[in-house]
N, C-alpha and C positions, 0 to 999 in steps of 0.2 A: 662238828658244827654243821658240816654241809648235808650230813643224815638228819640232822635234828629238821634243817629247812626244805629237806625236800620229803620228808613225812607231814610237814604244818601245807605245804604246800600241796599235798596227795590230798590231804583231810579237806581243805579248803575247794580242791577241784570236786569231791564227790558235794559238800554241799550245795555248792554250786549246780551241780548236775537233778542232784534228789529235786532244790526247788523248781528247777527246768519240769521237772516230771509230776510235780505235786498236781493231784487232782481238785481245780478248785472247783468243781462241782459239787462236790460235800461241803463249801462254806455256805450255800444257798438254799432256799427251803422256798415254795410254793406254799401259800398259808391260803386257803380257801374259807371265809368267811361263816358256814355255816359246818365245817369240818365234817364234810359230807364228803363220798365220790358218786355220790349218786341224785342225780337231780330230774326235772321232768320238763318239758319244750316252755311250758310257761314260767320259768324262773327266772331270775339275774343272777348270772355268775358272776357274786364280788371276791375279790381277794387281793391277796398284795404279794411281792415278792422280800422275805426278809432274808439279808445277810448276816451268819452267822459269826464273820470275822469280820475285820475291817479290810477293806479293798476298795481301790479308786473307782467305781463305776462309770463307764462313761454314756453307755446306748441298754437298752433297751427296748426288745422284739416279742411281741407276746401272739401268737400264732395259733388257732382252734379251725382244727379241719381248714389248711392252708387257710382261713381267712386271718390276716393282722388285724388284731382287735387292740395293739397298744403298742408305741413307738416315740420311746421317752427318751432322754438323757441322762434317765438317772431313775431310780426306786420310785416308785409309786403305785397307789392303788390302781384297781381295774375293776369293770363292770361291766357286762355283756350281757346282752337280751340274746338266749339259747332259743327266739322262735326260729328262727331263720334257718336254725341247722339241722344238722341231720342227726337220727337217733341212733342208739346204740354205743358202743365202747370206741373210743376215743381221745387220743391223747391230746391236754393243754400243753404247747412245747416253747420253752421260753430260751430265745438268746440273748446272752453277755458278751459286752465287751469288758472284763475285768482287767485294769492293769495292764489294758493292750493288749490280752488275749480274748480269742473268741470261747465263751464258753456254753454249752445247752443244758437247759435242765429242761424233765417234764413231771408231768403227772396224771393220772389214766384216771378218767370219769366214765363215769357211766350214765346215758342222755337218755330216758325213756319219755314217752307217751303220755301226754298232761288229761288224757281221756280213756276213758274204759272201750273197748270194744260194743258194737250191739252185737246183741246174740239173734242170731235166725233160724229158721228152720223152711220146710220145704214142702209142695204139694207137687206129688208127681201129676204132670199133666196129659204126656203119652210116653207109649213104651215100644221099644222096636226091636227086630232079633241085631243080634252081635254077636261076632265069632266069637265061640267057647275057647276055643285057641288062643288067643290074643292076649299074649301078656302087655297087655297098653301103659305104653309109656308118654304117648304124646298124644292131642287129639286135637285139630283145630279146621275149622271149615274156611273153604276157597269158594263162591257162592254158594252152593245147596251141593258141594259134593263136599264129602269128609275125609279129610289125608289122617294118618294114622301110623305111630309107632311104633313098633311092635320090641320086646328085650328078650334078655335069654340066650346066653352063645349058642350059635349054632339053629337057632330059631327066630332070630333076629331078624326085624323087615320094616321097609317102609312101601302103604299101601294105598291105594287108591280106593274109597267105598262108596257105594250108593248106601245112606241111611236109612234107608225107609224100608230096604227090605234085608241091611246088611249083605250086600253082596260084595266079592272083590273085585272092584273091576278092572285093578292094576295091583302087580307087586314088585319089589324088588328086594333082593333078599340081600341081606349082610353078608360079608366075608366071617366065616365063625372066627376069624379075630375080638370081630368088636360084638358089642351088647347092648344095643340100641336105645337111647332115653326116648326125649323131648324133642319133638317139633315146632319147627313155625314158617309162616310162609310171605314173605317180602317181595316186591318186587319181580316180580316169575321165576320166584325159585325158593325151594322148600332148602329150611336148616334142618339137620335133624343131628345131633349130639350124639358122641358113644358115651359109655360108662368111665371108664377108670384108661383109655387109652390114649388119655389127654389131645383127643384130635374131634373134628365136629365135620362132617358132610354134608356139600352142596349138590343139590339137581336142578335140574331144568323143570319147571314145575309140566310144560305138554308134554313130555317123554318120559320124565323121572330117570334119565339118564345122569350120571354120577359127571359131576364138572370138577371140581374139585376138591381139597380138603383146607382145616383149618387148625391152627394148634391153639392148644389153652395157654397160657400164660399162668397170671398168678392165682385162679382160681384151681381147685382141688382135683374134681371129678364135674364132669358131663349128669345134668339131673333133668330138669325143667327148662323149658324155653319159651317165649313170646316177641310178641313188640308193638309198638303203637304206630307204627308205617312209618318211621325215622329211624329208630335205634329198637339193637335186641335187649333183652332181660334172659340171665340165666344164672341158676340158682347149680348149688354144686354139693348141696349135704351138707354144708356148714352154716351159718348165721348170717351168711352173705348172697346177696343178688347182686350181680355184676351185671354193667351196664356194656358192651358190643356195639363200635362202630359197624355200622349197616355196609359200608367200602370196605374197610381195611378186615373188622371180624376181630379187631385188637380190644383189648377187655381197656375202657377210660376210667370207668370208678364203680365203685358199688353202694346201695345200701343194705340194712340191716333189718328187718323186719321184727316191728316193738311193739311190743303192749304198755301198757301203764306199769305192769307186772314183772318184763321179762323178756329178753331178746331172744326170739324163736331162731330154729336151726332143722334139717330136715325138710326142709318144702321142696315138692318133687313138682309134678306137673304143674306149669303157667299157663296162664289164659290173660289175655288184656279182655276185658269186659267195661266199655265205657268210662275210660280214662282211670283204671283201676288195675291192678294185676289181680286176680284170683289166682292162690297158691293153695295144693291138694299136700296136707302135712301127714308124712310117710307113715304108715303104721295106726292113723288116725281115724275116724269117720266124720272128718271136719275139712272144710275149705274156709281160710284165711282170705279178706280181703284189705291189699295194702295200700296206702300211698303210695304213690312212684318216688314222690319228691324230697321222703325224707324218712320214709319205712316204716310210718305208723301202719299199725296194725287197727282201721277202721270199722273192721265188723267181723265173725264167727258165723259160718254156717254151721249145723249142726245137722250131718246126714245120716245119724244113726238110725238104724231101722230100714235102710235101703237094702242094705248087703240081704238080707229076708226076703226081697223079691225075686232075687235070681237062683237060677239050677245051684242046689249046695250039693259041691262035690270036693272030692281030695287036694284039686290043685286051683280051688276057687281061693285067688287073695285078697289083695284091699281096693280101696277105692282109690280110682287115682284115672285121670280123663278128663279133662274140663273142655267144653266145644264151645264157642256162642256166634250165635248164627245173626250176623251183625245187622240182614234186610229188615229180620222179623222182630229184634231181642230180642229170642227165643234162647235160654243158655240148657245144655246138655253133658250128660255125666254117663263115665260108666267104670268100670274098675277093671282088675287084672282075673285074667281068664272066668268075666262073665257074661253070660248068655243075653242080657238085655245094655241098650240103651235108651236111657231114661230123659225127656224132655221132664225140667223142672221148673215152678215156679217158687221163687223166693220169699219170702213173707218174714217181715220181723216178728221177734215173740212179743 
């Protein structure tokens, strides 16, 4: 008798234990209204949260890109105006309180661009020499002189140029550690990014003496850099441009650079141009211009036809440089290991 009660009594403690463990995240389902994951900045995101079992609910949190868009007592629908936010991929992330327990569910949207890009193109309006040498990674002017990034281990540098006749008038050369990107220059001192050595380098912008270092966090790789004289911008290969406190150097959020069509990835050299970033997309003969504030993709340059005006030779590559010379708005271009810098004028098609 006493085996029979302490087997009923064994069987009783596991199910006990199993509903302790039961996941009740699968009794809940996210039902999005137009059974899309894909929407665009001018929509309303409706839906509702439906329960698949029955369970006491008591709170409900409904949470899109940290902002709380719904804080109920119980099941109900939701509606959200997606202008405000930011584009690209994105989780809806809902908590419960079920039964006393805290429970989350989500589900991944995808926020594109309620507008098409304009398409541009360009009239070169002067052209200057530039080191054949220069695998340019960065390119951004400090009055009328031109700082400059150069990649490549072991040929790696950050330099000092007069534009006008291409000359050097300062260098400082990498440790063949690192592989030099993107530059940008705040407050009297030049940033300039490595590649894949997840660390970023400070100088003093009148000596170009090395101050200190910085490390990446949760971005990938070192690519492109700018800033608007607050905070940096720096892109890293992937579909993200992460935002850099100007003090600390610590990466606070990022966006995601979008079309109406597609959330781009690859954007290497930055330039702020007039409360814009222009981004040079890797392997392309195009420069992308974004919003800052929420990663639409606002215009296409289209600089094909450029790469024809410089020396073609074996170790001639893409386009990638963006300057803008903020007295004149004069914006300028140049690419990797070629002979000319091109002052450009922009023209929609």
């Amino acid at each position: 008798m006493m085996r029979i009660f302490n087997s009923l009594a064994i069987i009783f403690l596991a199910i006990v234990f199993m509903s302790c463990d039961e996941d009740l995240s699968k009794d809940f389902k996210i039902i999005l209204q137009s059974n899309s994951k894909s929407f665009t900045n001018s929509d309303l995101l409706n839906g509702s949260i439906k329960a698949l079992k029955d369970h006491e609910v008591s709170s409900v949190e409904i949470k899109f890109q940290d902002k709380i868009i719904l804080n109920s007592k119980g099941l109900e629908a939701f509606s959200v105006d997606l202008s405000e936010f930011k584009l690209g991929n994105h989780d809806l992330k809902v908590n419960l309180k079920v039964n006393g327990e805290k429970v989350e569910i989500s589900k991944s949207i995808k926020l594109l661009s309620s507008i098409s890009p304009k398409l541009y193109t360009y009239e070169i309006v002067n052209t200057y020499p530039h080191d054949i040498s220069a695998y340019t990674q960065g390119l951004e002017f400090h009055g009328d002189t031109l700082y400059e990034s150069t990649g490549q281990r072991g040929e790696s540098s950050l330099r000092k140029v007069d534009y006008k006749t291409g000359e050097v008038l300062n260098e400082m050369e990498l440790d063949q550690f690192y592989f030099g990107e993107g530059l940008t220059i705040l407050n009297n001192k030049i940033y300039q990014l490595t590649w894949q050595s997840q660390e970023g380098l400070v100088y003093d912008l009148q000596t170009m003496k090395l101050l200190n270092k910085f490390a990446y966090t949760d971005s990938k790789e070192g690519w492109g850099l700018c800033n608007n004289e607050k905070k940096l911008f720096k892109s890293d290969g992937t579909d993200k441009i992460w935002t850099l406190n100007s003090e600390t150097l610590e990466e606070e959020e990022y966006i995601q650079p979008t079309t109406n069509k597609m959330i781009l990835n690859q954007l290497n050299e930055l330039e702020w141009v007039e409360g814009k970033i222009y981004a040079n997309t890797y392997q392309k003969d195009g420069v992308v211009i974004i919003n800052p504030d929420h990663g639409g993709v606002e215009g296409v340059i289209d600089f094909r036809g450029l790469r024809d005006n410089v020396k073609q030779h074996s170790k001639l590559d893409v386009l990638n440089g963006i300057a803008y010379h903020k007295a004149s708005k004069r914006l300028f271009v140049t690419g990797k290991n070629w002979d000319k810098l091109f002052e450009v004028k922009i023209l929609e098609k």
